[in-house]
Structure formats: C-alpha cells, structure tokens
C-alpha positions in Angstrom: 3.2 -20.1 -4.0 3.6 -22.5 -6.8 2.8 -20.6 -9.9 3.2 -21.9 -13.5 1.5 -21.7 -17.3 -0.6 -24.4 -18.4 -1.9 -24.9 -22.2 -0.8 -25.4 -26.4 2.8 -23.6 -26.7 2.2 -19.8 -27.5 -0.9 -20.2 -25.9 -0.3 -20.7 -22.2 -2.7 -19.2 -19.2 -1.1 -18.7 -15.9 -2.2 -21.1 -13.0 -1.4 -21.5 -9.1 -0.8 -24.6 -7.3 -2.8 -25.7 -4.6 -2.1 -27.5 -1.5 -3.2 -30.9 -3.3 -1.4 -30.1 -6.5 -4.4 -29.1 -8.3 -4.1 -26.6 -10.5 -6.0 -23.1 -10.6 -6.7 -20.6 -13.5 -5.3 -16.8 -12.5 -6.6 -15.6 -16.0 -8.9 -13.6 -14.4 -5.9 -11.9 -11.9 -3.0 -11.6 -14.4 -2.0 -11.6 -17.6 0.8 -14.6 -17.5 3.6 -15.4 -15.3 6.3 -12.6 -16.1 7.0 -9.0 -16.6 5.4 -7.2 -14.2 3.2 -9.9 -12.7 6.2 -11.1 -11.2 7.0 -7.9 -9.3 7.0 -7.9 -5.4 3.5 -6.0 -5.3 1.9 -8.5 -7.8 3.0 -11.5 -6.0 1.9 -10.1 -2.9 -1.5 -9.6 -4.4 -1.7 -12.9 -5.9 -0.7 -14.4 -2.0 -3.7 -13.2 -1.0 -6.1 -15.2 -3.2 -7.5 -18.6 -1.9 -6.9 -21.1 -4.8 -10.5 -22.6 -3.9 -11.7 -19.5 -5.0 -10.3 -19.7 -8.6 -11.3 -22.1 -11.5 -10.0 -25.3 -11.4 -8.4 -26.4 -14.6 -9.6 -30.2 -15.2 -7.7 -33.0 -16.7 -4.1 -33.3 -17.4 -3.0 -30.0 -19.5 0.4 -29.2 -20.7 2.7 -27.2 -18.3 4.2 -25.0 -20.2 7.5 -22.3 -18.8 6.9 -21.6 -15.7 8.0 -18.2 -16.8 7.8 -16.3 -20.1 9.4 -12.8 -21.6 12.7 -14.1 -20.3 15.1 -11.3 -22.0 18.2 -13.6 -20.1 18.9 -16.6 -19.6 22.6 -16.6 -18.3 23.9 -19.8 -16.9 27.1 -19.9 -14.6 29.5 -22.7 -15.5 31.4 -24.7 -12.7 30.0 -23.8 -9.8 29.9 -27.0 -7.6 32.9 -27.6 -6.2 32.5 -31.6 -6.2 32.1 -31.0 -9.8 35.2 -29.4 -10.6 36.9 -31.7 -8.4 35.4 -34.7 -10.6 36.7 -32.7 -13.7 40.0 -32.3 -12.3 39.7 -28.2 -13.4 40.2 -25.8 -10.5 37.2 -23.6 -8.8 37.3 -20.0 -10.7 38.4 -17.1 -9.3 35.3 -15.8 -10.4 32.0 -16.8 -12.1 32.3 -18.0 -15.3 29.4 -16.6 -17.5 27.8 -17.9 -20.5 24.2 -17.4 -22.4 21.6 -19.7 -23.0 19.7 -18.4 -26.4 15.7 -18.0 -24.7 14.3 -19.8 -28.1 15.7 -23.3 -26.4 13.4 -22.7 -23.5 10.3 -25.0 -23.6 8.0 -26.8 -21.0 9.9 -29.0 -18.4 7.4 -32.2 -20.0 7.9 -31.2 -23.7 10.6 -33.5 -26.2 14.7 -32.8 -26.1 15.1 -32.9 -29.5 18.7 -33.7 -30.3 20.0 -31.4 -33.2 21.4 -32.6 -36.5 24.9 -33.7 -36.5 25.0 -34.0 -32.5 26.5 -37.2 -31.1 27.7 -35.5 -27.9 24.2 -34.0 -26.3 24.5 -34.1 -22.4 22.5 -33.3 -19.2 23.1 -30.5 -16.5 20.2 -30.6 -13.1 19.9 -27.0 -12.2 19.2 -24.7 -9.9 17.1 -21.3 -11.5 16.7 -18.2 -9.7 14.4 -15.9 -11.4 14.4 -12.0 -11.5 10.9 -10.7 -10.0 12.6 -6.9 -10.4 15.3 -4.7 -11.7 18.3 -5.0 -10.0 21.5 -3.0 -10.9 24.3 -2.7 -8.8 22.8 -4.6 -5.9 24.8 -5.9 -2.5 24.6 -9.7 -1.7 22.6 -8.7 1.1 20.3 -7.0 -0.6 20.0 -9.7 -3.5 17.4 -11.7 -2.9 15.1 -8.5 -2.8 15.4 -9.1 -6.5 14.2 -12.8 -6.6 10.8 -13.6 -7.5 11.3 -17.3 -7.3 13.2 -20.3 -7.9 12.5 -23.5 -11.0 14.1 -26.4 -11.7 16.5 -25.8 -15.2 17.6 -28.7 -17.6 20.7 -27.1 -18.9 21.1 -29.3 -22.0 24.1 -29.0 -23.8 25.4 -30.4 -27.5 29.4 -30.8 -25.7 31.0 -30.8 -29.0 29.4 -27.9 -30.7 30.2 -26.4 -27.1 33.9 -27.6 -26.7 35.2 -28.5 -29.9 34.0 -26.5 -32.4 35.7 -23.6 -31.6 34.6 -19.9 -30.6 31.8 -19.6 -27.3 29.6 -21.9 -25.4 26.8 -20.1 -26.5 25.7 -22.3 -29.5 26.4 -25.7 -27.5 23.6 -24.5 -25.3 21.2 -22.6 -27.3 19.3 -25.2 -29.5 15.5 -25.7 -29.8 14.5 -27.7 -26.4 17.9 -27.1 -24.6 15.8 -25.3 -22.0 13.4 -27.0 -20.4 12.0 -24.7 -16.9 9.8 -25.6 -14.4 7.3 -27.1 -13.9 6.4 -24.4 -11.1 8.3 -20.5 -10.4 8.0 -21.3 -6.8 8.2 -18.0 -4.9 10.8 -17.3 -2.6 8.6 -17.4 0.9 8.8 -21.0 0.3 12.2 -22.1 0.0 14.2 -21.3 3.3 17.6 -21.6 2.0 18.4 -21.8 -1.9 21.6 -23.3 -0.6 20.1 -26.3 1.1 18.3 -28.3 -2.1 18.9 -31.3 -3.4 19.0 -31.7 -7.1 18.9 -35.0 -9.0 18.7 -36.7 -12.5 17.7 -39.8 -14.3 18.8 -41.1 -17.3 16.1 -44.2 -18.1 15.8 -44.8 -15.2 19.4 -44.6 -13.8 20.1 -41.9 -11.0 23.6 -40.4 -12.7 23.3 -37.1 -10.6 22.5 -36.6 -6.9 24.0 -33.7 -5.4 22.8 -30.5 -3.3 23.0 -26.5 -4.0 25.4 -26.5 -0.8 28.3 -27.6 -2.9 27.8 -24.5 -5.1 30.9 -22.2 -4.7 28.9 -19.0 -5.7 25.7 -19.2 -4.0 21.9 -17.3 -5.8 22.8 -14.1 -3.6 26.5 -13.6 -4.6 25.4 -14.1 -8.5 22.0 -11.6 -8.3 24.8 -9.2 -6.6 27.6 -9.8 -9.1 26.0 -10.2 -12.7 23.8 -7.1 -11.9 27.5 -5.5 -11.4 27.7 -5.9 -15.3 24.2 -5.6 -16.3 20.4 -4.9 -15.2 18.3 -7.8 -14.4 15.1 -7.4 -15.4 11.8 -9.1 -14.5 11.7 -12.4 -15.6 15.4 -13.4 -16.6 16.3 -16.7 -15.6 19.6 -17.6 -13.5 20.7 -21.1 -14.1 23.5 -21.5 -11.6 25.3 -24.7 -12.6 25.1 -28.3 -11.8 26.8 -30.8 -9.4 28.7 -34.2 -10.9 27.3 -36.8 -12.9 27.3 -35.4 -16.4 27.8 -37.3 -19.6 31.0 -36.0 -20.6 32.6 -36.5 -17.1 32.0 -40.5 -17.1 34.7 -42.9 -18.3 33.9 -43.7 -20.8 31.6 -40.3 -21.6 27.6 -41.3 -22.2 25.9 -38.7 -24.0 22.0 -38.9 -25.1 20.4 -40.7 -28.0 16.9 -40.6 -29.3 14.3 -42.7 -27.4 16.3 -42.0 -24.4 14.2 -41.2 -21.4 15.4 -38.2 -18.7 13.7 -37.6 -15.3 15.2 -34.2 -12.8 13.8 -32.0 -10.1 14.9 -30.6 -7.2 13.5 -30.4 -3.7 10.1 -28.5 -3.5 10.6 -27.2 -6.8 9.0 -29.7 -9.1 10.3 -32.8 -11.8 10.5 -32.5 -15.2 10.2 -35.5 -17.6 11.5 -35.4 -21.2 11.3 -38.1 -24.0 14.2 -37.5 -26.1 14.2 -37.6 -30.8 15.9 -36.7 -33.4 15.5 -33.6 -35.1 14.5 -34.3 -38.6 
C-alpha cells in the first residue's frame, strides 16, 4: 500500500493510493497515518479495503508527512560507501548517529526555507525506514518485523552551522523545512529489497546525485537491530539512513542552495518530492 496525509498543515486526513495514483480518503478507517494505525494489525486491516470503495479526494490537495507523531527522527551519517570514498573519510566502524529535531519535518512539496545567516544549506536523497512497532533489543533477522514502511527523506542540512560552528550536528539539521518526508509511507509488502533502490536528486534541473541503497555499508535491518540496542523504537519514528555522493559540500568548488533554487528527489517506488527554495524572513 501507498498510504499518505493530504490537506492544510495541522490539518491533514489520511489517504491510500490507488493503482492509478488516485488518491482515497481513510477518514472513515483511521484516525491518521501513525501511532497505532501503523501497527502490523492496522495495516493488515487497512490491506483489505478496495480503494474503489473509499471516497475519492478530487483536485490537486497538498500532501502533507506521510507520517505524523514521529517522537525520532535519527539520521545515520556516512553510510554509502562511494560516498565516503568521494570524501576521502574512511567507512565507520560503526554507525554514526545524529538527530534530526521533528519540527523540520514538513510535506515532501512544501518550501525549504533557508534560515537566516545560512550561506552553506545542502542536500542529502534519502532512504526512510519507518517504525510500525516497538522494537527493543531486536536481531537483524528479526528487524524488519519492526518496519511499517519505507518514504523518501530530504535530509537538508545548513553545513556550516553543522561543521563549523562547533558542538553537534544536531542544529545543522534541525531547522524549519529541513525535513521534507514522503510523499507516500509505502508499506513494506511492496518493496522487495530496501537494499536494491535507486535514489536520485535535482538541483534545477541538474541530476547532482544518482546512486542506489546497495552502496549503503549498514543496511535498514542492521540499523532497526542496532539503534534499538540503545533505545526503543516506537511507532512512527523515522530512520533516515544516509545518502550516496553528490552533495553540495563534496563538489570542487562546494555549491550549496540559494533562494529561488529549485530541488527535485525520489527514489524508486517510493515517490518524488519537489521543493521551491526562499529565504526566511
């Protein structure tokens, strides 16, 4: 299934996906996409509905997050090997681990608004794997139990509030708009291998990445497993699990966003996403 939210921010109704991209009302079947309706037992029930059966939504709403109550959103940094080969840094011994504030997610359509004082905002295609129930402790085999889904993620990032202004990542990658998900939480039945996408971005126009998740040295299964080694997952947290080469800061000389600037992502069955870029004012 292809499930998302559809409507004015703060005001979204969840929605399925049909076969022809048109998009049905679930109001009357859940509350929203999260939480608990994201479990295995409500996804199962939702399976069973025929989107012919539900409301169709007419014209061309705004998709919101294809997900909301997000508690987490942790983001795993160099984890494509071409990547860190490109950067000339070395592959971790283990995953690096940084959060993403959840006030910078927004819909994968709305404005990136570049924050005051930023002359260094850059863009990062990912991969999201999101939590459909608790997992704590779990075994890599066991892992995906834990996965309701997968989105495309816009990691956004301000590099020199991230890099050179001392301290964590955390409020390089935390400002309003730096998380754009969606358009769709596409449930896990429909993507055969989360290590077999392709993943790509455009800069206006410009392809600057193309890669695929089977460069990614710590694949969705090893990082359900291992971050649920040092906390619970719960329903709804969003894994963002890094992105292959082509970012801003990695070019020669580095490119990094300006207002007016146009970006363009997805990834294989899992949607695009579109953002106008401006200035916060």
């Amino acid at each position: 299934m292809k499930l998302l939210r559809y409507g004015a921010p703060g005001s979204e109704k969840p929605a399925m996906l049909d076969a022809d991209g048109q998009i049905h009302d679930l109001s009357g079947h859940v509350s929203d996409i999260g939480g608990k309706d994201i479990d295995p037992a409500a996804l199962a029930a939702l399976a069973k509905l025929d989107p012919a059966s539900l409301p169709l939504v007419s014209g061309t709403p705004r998709i919101g997050p294809c997900v909301t109550g997000t508690g987490k959103f942790i983001c795993i940094g160099l984890n494509y090997a071409d990547h860190a080969a490109k950067s000339g840094m070395a592959v971790p011994p283990e995953p690096v681990i940084f959060m993403k504030a959840t006030s910078a997610i927004v819909g994968p359509n709305d404005d990136l608004v570049i924050p005051r004082g930023s002359e260094k905002t850059d863009w990062e295609v990912e991969l999201g794997v999101v939590i459909g129930k608790t997992a704590k402790y779990v075994s890599e085999a066991d892992a995906l139990d834990y996965v309701a889904g997968y989105c495309t993620v816009h990691d956004v990032s301000e590099r020199a509030f991230q890099i050179e202004r001392s301290g964590q990542w955390t409020k390089g990658k935390s400002c309003d708009t730096f998380g754009p998900i969606g358009p769709w939480l596409v449930t896990k039945d429909e993507v055969a291998d989360p290590q077999n996408l392709g993943l790509w971005l455009k800069v206006n126009g410009e392809t600057v990445q193309n890669g695929t998740t089977k460069t990614m040295v710590y694949g969705a299964a090893f990082l359900v497993s291992y971050l649920s080694q040092f906390m619970s997952l719960h329903p709804g947290d969003i894994i963002s699990t890094g992105t292959p080469p082509g970012v801003g800061m990695g070019m020669k000389p580095p490119r990094y966003l300006k207002a007016g600037d146009v970006v363009e992502l997805g990834i294989d069955g899992l949607g695009s996403q579109k953002q106008a870029t401006r200035a916060d004012i």
